[in-house]
C-alpha positions as CSV (number, residue, x, y, z in Angstrom):
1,X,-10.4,-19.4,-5.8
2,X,-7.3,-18.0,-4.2
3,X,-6.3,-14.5,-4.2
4,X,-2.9,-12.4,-3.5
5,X,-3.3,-9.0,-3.0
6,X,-0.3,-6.7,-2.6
7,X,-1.5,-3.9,-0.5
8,X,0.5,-0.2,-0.6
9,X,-0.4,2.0,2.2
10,X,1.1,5.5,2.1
11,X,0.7,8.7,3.7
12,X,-1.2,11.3,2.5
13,X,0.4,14.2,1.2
14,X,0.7,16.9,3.5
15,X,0.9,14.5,6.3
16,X,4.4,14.8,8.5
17,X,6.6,11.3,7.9
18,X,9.1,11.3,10.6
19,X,10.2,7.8,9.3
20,X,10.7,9.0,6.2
21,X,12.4,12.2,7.4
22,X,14.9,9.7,9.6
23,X,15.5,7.3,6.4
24,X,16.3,10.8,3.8
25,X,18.9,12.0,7.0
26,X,20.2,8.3,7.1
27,X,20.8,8.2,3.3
28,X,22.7,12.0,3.4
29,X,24.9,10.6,5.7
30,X,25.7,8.0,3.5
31,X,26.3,11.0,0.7
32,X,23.5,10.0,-1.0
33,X,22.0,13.7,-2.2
34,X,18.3,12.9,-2.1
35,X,15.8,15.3,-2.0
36,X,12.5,13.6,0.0
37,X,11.8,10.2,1.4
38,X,8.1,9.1,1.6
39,X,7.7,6.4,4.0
40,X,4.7,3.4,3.9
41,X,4.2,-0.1,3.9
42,X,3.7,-3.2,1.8
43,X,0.7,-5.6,3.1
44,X,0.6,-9.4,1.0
45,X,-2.9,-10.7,1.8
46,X,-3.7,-13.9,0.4
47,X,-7.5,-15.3,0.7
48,X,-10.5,-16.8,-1.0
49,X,-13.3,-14.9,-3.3
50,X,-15.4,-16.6,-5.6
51,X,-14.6,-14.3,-8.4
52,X,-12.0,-11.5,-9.2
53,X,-15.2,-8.6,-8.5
54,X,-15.3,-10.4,-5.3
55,X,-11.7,-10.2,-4.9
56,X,-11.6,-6.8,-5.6
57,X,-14.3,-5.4,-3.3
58,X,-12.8,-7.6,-0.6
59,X,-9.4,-5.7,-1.0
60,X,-11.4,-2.4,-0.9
61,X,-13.2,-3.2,2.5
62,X,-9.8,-4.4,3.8
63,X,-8.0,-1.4,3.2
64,X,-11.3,1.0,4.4
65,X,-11.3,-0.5,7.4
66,X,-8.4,-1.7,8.8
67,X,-5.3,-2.0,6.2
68,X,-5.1,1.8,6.0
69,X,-6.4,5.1,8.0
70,X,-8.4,6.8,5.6
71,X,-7.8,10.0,6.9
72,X,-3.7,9.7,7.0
73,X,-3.1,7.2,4.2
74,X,-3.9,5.8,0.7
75,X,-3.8,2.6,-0.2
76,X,-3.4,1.1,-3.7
77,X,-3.2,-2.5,-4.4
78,X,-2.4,-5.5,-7.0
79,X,-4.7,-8.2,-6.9
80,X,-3.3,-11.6,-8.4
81,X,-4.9,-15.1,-9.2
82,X,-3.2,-18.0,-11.6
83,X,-0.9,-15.9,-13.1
84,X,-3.5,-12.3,-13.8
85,X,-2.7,-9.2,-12.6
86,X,-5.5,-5.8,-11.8
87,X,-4.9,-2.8,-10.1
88,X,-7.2,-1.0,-7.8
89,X,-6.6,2.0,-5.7
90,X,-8.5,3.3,-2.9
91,X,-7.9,6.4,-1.8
């Protein structure tokens, strides 16, 4: 069965985010009055598990061990097949 799994990798708070820092100065000088920007990225992975449980510890080891560092980031995720929808977060 094919699998889609939207992968959201973030920084840990506390953790400095000079891309975020850059985008909230960008947006200032736009005269936008925000407060914080909080950088990260957005991962689709699509691949084969025999069953969503599969699925879903196939999108935990992804994100342990290489989609996110565990010690910077989180990582939360939305796992789709024909049209279902579960949310799993790994932090």
């Amino acid at each position: 069965m094919r699998w889609l799994a939207e992968v959201h990798v973030r920084l840990r708070p506390g953790i400095a985010d000079p891309e975020g820092q850059t985008i909230a100065g960008g947006l200032r000088s736009l005269a936008f009055d925000v407060a914080d920007v909080r950088a990260g990225k957005l991962l689709r992975v699509t691949f084969d598990a025999d069953d969503r449980t599969s699925a879903e510890t196939s999108v935990a080891r992804m994100c342990s061990r290489l989609l996110a560092n565990p010690v910077m980031e989180t990582a939360d995720w939305e796992l789709s097949a024909d049209e279902s929808v579960a949310v799993g977060i790994e932090s």
